[in-house]
N, C-alpha and C positions, 0 to 999 in steps of 0.2 A: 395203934402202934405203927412206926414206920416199918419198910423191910428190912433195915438194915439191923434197926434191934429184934424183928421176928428173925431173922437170919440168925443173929448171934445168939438167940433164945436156943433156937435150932442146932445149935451147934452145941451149944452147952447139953441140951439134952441127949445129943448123939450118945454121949459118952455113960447118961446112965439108960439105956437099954436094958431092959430085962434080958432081952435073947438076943444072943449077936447072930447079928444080919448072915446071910449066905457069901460066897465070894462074888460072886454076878452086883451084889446088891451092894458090896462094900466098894467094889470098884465104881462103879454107879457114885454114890456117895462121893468118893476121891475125886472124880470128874465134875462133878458139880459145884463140889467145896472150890478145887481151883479155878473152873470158870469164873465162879463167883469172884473171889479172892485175886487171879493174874489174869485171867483175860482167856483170851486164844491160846493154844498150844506155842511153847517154843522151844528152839532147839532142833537136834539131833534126836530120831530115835533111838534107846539104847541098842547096845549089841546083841547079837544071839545070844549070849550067855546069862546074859539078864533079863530073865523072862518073867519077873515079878515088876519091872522095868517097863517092859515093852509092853504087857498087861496094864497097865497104869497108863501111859503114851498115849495107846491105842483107844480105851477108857474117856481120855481127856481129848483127843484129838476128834472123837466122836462128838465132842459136845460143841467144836468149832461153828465159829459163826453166830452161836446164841450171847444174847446180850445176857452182862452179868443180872443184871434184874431177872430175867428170864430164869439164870440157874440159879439165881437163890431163892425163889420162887418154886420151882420143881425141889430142891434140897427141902424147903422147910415144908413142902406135901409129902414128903417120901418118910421124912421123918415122923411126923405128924403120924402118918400109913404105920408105922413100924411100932410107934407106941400103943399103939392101940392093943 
């Protein structure tokens, strides 16, 4: 199977998790889905006041640099890890 359908495999299964994931590990997720998905980070980070915002920014800006292959590759192990 290619990555792009184990990715979308991936993603579809996200959503039936028995246990939802920790916030460390959801953000993770979030980071990975958009490497995958847009690239590098862009933009502005949000404001102070938005710190569900900046927690996500922060998240995806970590992931900078890695090729999208790279982050849907780590997403469809993390997932895989989480079903189990």
């Amino acid at each position: 199977m290619e990555l792009q359908q184990l990715f979308e495999q991936a993603v579809a299964n996200s959503k039936n998790l028995t246990k939802k994931p920790d916030n460390d590990t959801l953000l993770k997720l979030y980071a990975l889905y958009k490497q995958s998905t847009d690239g590098d980070v862009k933009g502005d980070r949000p404001s102070f006041w938005d710190m569900v915002g900046q927690a996500k920014y922060d998240a995806w800006q970590a992931q900078k640099g890695n090729s999208k292959e790279t982050a849907m590759q780590s997403y469809i192990d993390l997932i895989t890890k989480l079903s189990q």
